[in-house]
N, CA, C and O of each residue as an XYZ file, in Angstrom:
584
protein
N     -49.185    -30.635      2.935
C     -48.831    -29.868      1.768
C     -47.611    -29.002      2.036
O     -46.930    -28.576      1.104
N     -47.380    -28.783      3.104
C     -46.645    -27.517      3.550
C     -44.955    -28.609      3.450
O     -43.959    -27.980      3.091
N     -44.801    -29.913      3.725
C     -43.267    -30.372      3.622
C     -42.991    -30.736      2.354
O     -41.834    -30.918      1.976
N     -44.484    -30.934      1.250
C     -43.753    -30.778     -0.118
C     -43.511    -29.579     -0.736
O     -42.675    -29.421     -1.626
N     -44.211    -28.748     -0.292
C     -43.716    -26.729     -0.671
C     -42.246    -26.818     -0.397
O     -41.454    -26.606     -1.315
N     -41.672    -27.235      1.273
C     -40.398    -27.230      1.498
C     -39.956    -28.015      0.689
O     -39.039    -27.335      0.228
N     -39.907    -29.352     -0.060
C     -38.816    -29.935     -0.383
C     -38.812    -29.401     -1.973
O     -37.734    -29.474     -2.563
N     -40.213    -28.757     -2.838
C     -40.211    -28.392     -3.673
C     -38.743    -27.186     -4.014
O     -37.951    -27.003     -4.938
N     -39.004    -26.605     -2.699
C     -38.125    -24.995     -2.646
C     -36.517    -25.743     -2.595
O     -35.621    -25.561     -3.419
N     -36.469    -26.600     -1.408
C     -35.109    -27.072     -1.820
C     -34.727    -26.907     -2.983
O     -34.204    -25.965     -3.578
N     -35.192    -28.426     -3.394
C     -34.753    -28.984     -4.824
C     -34.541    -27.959     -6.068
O     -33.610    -27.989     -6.874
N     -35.623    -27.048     -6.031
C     -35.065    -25.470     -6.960
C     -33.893    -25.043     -6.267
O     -32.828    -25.295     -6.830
N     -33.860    -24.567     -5.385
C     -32.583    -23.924     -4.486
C     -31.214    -24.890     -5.371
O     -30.375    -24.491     -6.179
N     -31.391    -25.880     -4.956
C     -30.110    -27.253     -5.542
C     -29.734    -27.650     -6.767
O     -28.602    -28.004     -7.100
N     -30.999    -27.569     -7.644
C     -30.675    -26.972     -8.971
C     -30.602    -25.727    -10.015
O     -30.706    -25.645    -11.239
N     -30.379    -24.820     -8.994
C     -30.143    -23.343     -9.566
C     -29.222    -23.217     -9.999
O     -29.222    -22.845    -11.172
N     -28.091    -23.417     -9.409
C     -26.570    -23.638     -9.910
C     -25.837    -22.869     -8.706
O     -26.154    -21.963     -7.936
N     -24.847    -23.565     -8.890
C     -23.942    -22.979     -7.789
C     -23.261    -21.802     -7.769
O     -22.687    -21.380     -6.765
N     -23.299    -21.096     -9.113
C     -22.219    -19.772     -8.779
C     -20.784    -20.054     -9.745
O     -19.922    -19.189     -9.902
N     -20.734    -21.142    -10.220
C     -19.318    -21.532    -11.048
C     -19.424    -20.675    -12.279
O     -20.348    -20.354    -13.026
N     -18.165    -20.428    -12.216
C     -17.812    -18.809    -13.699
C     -16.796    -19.423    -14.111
O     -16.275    -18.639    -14.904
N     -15.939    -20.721    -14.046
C     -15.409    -22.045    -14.847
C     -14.660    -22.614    -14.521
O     -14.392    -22.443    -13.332
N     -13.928    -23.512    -15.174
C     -13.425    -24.439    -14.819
C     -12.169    -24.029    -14.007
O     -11.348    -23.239    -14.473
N     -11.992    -24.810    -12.294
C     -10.785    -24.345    -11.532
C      -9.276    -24.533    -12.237
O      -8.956    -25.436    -13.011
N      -8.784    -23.888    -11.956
C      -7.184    -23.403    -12.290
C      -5.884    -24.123    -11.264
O      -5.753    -23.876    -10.065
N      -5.271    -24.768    -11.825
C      -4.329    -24.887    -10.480
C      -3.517    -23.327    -10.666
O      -3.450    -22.547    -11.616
N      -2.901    -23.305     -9.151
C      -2.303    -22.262     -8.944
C      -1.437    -21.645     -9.542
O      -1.227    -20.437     -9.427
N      -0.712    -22.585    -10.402
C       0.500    -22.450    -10.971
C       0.533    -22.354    -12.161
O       1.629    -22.556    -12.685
N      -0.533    -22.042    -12.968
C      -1.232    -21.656    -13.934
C      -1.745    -20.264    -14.084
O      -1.664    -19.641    -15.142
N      -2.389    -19.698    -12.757
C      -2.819    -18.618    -12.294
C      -1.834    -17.280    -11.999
O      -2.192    -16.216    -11.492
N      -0.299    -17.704    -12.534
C       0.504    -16.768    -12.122
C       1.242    -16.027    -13.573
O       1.770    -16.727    -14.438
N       1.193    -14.958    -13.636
C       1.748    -14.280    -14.877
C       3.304    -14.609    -15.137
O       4.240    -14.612    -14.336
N       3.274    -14.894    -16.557
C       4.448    -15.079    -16.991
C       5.772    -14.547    -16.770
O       5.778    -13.317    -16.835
N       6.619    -14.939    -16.590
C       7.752    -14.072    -16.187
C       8.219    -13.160    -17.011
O       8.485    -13.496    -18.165
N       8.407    -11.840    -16.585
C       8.984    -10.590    -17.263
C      10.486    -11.254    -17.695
O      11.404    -11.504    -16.914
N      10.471    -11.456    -19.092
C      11.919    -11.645    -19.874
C      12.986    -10.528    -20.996
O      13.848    -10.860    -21.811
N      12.458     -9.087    -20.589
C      12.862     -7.751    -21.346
C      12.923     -7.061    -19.922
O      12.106     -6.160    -19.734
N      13.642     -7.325    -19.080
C      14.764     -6.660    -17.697
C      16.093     -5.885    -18.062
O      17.118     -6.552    -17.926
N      16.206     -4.893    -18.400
C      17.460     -4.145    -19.113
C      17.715     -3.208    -17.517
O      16.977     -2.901    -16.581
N      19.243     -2.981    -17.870
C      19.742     -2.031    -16.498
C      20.909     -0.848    -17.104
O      21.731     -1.199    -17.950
N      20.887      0.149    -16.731
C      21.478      0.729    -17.142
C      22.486      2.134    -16.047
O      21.870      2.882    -15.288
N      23.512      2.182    -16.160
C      23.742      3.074    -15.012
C      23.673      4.456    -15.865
O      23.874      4.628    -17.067
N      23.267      5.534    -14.686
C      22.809      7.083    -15.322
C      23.956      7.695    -13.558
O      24.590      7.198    -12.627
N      23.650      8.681    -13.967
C      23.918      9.743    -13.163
C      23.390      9.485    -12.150
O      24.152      9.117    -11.256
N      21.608      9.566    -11.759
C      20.759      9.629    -11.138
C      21.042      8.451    -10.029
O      20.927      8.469     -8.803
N      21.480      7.365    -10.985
C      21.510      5.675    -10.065
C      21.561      4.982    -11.366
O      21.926      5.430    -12.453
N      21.029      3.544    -10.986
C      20.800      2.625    -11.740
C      19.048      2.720    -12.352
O      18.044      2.933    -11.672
N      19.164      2.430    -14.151
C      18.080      2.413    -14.450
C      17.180      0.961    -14.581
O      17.679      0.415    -15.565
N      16.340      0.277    -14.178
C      15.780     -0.933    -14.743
C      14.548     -0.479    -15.600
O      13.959      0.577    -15.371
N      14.314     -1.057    -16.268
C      13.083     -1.522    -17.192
C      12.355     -2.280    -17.834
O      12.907     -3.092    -18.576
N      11.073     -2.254    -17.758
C      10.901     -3.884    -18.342
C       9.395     -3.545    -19.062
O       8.801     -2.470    -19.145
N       8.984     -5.038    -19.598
C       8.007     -5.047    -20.175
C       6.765     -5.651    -19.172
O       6.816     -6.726    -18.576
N       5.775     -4.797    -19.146
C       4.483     -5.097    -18.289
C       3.744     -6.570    -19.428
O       3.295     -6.720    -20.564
N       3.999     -7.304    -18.296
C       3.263     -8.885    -18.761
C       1.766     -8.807    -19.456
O       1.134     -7.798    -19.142
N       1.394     -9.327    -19.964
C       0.111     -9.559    -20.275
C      -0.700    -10.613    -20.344
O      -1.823    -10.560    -20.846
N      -0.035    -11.932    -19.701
C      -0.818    -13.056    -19.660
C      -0.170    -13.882    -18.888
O       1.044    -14.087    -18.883
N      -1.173    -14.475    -18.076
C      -1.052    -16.165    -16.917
C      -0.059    -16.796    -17.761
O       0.390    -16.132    -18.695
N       0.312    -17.866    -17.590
C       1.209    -19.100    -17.776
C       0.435    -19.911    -18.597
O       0.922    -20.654    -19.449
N      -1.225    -19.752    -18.283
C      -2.069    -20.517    -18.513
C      -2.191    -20.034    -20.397
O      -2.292    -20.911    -21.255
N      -2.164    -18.882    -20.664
C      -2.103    -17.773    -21.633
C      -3.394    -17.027    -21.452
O      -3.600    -15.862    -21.791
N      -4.179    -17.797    -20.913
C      -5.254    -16.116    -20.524
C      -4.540    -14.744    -20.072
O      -3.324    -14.549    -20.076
N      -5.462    -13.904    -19.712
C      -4.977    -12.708    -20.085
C      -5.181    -12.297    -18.100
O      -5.895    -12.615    -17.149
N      -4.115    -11.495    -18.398
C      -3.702    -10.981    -16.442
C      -5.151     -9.435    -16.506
O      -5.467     -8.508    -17.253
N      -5.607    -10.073    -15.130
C      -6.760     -9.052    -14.701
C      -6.150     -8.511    -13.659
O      -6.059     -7.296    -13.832
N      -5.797     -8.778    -12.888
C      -5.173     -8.464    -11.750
C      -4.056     -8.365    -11.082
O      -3.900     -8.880     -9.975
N      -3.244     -7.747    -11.647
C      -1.308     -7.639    -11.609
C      -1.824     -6.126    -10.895
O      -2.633     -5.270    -11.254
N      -1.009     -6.260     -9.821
C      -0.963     -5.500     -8.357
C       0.344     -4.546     -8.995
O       0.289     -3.449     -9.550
N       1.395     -5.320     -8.720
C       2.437     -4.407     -8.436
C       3.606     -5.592     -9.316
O       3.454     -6.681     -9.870
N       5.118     -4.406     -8.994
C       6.295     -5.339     -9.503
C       6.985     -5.636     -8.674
O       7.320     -4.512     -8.300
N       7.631     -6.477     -7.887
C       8.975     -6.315     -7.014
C       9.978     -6.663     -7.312
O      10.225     -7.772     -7.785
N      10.896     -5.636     -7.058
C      12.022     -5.823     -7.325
C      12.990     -6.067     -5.979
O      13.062     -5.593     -4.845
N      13.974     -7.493     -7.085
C      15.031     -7.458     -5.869
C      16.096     -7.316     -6.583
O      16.271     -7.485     -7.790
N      17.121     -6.844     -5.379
C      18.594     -6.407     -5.626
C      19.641     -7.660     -5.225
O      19.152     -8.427     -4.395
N      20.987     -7.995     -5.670
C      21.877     -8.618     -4.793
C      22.994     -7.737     -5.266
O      23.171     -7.352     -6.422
N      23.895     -7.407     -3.958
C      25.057     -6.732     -3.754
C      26.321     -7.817     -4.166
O      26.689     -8.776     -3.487
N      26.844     -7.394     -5.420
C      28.201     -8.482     -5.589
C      29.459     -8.015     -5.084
O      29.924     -7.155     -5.831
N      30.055     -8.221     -4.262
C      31.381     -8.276     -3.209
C      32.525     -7.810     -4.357
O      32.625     -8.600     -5.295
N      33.068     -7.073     -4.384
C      34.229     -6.747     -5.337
C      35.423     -7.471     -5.105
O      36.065     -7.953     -6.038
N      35.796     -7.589     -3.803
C      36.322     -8.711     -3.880
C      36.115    -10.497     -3.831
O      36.971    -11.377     -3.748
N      34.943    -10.567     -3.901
C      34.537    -12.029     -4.018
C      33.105    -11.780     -4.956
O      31.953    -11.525     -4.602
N      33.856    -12.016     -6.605
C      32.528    -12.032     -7.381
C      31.374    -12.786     -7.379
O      30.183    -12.517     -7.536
N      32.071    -13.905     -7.142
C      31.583    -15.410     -6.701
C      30.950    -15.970     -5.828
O      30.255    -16.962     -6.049
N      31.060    -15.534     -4.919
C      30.198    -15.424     -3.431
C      28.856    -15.747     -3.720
O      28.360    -15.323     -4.764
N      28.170    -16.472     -2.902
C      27.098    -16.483     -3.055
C      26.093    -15.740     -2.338
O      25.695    -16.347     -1.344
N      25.460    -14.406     -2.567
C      24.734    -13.622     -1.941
C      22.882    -13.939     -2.423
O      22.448    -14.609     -3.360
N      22.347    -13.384     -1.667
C      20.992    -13.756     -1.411
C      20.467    -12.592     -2.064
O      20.948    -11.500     -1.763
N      19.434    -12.677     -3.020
C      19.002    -11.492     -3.389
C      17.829    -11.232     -2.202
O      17.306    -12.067     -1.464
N      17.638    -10.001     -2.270
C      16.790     -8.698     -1.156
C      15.818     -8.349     -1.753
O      15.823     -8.147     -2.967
N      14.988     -8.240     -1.138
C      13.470     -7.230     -1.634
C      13.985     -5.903     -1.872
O      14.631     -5.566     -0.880
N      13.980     -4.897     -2.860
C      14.455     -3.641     -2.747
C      13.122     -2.542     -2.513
O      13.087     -1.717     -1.600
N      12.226     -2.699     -3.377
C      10.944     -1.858     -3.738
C      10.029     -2.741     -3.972
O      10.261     -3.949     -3.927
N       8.755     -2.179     -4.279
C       7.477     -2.872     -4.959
C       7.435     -0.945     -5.731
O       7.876      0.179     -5.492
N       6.628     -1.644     -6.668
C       6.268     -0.786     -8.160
C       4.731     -0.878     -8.376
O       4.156     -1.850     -8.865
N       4.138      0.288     -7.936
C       2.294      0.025     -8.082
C       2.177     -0.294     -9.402
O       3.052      0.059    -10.192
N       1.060     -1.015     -9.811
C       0.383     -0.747    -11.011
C      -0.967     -0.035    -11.066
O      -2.008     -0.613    -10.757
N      -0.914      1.402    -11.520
C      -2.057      2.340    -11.229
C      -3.143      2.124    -12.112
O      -4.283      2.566    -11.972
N      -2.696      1.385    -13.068
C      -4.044      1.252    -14.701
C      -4.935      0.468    -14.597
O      -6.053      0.563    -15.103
N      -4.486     -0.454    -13.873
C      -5.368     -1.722    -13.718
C      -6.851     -2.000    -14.469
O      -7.132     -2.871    -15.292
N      -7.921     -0.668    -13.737
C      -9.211     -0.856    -14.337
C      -9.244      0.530    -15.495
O     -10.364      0.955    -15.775
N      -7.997      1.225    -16.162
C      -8.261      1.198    -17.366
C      -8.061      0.800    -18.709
O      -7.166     -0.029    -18.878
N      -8.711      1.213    -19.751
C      -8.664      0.962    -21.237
C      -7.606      0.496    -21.368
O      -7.301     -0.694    -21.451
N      -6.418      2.176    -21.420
C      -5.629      1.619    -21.891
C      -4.317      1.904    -21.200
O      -4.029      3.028    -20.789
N      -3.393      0.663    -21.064
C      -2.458      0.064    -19.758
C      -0.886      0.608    -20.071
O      -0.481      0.718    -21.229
N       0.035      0.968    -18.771
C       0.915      1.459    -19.264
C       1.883      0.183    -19.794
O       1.988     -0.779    -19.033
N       2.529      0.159    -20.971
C       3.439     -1.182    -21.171
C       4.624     -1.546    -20.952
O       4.967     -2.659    -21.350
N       5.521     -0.732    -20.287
C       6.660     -0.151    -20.117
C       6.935      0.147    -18.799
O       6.135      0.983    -18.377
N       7.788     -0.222    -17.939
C       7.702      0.277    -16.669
C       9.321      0.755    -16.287
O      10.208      0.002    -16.689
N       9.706      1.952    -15.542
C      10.780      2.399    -15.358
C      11.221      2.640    -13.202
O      10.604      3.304    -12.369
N      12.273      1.913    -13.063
C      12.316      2.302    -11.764
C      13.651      2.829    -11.675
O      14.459      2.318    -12.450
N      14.199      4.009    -10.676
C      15.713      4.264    -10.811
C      16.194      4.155     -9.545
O      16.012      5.077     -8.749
N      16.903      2.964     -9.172
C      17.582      2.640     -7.842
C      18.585      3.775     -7.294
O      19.780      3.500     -7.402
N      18.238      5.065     -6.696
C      19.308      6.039     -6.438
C      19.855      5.303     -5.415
O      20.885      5.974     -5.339
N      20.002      4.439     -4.542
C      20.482      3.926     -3.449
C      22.028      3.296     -3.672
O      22.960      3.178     -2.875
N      21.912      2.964     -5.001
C      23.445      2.333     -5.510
C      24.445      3.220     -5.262
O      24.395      4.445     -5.151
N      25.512      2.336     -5.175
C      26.961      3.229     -4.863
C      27.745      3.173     -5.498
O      27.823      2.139     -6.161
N      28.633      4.065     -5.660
C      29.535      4.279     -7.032
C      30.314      2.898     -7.066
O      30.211      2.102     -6.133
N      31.188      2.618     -8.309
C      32.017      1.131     -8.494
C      31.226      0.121     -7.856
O      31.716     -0.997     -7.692
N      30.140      0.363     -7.504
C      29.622     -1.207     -6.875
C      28.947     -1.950     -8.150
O      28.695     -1.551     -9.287
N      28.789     -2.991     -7.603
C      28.084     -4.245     -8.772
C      27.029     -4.864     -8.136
O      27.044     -5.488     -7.075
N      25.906     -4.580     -9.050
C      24.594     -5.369     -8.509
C      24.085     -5.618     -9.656
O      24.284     -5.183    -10.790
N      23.061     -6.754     -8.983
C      22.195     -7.752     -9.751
C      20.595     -7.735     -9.526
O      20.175     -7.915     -8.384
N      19.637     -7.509    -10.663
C      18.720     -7.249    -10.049
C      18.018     -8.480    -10.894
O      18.625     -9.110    -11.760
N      16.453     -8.765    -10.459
C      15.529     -9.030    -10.972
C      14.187     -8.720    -10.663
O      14.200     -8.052     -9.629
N      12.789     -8.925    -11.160
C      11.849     -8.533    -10.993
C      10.870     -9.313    -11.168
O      10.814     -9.823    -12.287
N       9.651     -9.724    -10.048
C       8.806    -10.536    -10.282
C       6.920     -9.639    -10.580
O       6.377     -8.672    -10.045
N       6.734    -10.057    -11.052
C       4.960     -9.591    -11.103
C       4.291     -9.988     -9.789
O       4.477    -11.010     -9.127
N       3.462     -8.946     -9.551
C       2.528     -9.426     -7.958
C       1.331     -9.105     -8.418
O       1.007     -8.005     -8.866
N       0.301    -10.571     -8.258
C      -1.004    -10.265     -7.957
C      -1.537     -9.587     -6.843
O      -0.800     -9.290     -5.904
N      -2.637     -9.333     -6.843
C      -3.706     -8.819     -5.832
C      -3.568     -9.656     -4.487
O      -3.218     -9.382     -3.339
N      -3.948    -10.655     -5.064
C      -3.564    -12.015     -3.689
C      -2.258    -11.946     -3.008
O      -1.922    -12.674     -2.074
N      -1.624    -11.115     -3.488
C      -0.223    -11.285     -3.103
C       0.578    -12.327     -3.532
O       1.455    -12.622     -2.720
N       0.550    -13.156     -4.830
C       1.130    -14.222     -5.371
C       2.054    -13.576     -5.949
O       1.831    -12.381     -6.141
N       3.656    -14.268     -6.506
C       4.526    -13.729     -7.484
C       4.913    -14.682     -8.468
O       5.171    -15.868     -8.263
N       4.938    -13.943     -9.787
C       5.516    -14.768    -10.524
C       6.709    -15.027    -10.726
O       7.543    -14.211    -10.333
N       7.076    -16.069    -11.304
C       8.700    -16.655    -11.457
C       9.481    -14.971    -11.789
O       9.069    -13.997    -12.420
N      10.604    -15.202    -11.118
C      11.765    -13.994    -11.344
C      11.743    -13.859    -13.207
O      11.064    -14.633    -13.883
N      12.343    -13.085    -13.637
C      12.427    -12.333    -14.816
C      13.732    -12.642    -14.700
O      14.241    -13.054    -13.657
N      14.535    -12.392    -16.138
C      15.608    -12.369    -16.545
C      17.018    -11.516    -15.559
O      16.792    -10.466    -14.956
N      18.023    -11.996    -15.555
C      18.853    -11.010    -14.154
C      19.814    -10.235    -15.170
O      20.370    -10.567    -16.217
N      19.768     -8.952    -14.348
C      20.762     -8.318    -14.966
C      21.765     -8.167    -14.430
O      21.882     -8.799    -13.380
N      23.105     -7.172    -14.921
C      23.765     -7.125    -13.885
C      24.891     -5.230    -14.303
O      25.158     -4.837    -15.439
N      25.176     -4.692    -13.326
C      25.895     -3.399    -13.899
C      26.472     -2.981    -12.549
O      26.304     -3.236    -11.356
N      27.393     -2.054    -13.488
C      27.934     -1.478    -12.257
C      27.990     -0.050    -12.476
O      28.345      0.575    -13.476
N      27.529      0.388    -11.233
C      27.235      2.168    -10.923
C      28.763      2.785    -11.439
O      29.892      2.392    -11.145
N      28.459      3.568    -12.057
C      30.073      4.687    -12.621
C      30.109      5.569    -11.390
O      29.229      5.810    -10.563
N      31.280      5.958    -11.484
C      32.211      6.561    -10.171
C      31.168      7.829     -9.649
O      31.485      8.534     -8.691
């Protein structure tokens, strides 16, 4: 009696269900849409960027878990506009709202590091939790006043 108790308990165990909360995602689905409202502006202070906080995967579900923003910079050569430079990691940008109501939509960063007459190019990707990024955002481009 006692190895059909065991195989009884299995077989419940095996049809309990596994734990699935739905259907898998490829990865590339799983990544928030790219920020396409990237504006730059030069101030006094530095350079201003701003953008619009995403609100949905690629997939169009809705983003639970957007970490942070990163931003990168590329330095354009005044004398060689053309050049081909590598854009740089400059910052990451927390996102503090995450688990509340209600989310900030708008995000502001001010690059004081820029230098006067110079020309740079920025863009900005979304970061999950996992540390995933989404496709770059729209590029801008300005140049710091004297």
């Amino acid at each position: 009696m006692k190895p059909l108790l065991l195989v009884g308990l299995v077989l419940v165990a095996l049809s309990s269900g596994c734990g699935k909360k739905g259907d898998p995602r490829a990865p590339e689905l799983a990544t928030p849409q790219p920020i396409s409202g990237l504006s730059a502006r030069a101030e006094r202070a530095g350079i201003v960027l701003t953008w619009n906080r995403p609100t949905e995967y690629v997939d169009g579900t809705a983003i639970k878990d957007l970490a942070s923003f990163v931003i990168f910079r590329k330095d354009i050569a005044p004398n060689c506009p053309e050049c081909p430079v590598a854009y740089r990691q400059l910052t990451t940008v927390g996102v503090e709202d995450r688990d509340k109501f209600v989310k900030q939509k708008r995000y502001r960063y001010v690059d004081d590091q820029a230098l006067p007459k110079m020309t740079y190019r920025y863009r900005v990707s979304s970061q999950l939790l996992d540390g995933s990024l989404s496709a770059p955002s729209n590029e801008v481009e300005v140049v710091r006043g004297p």
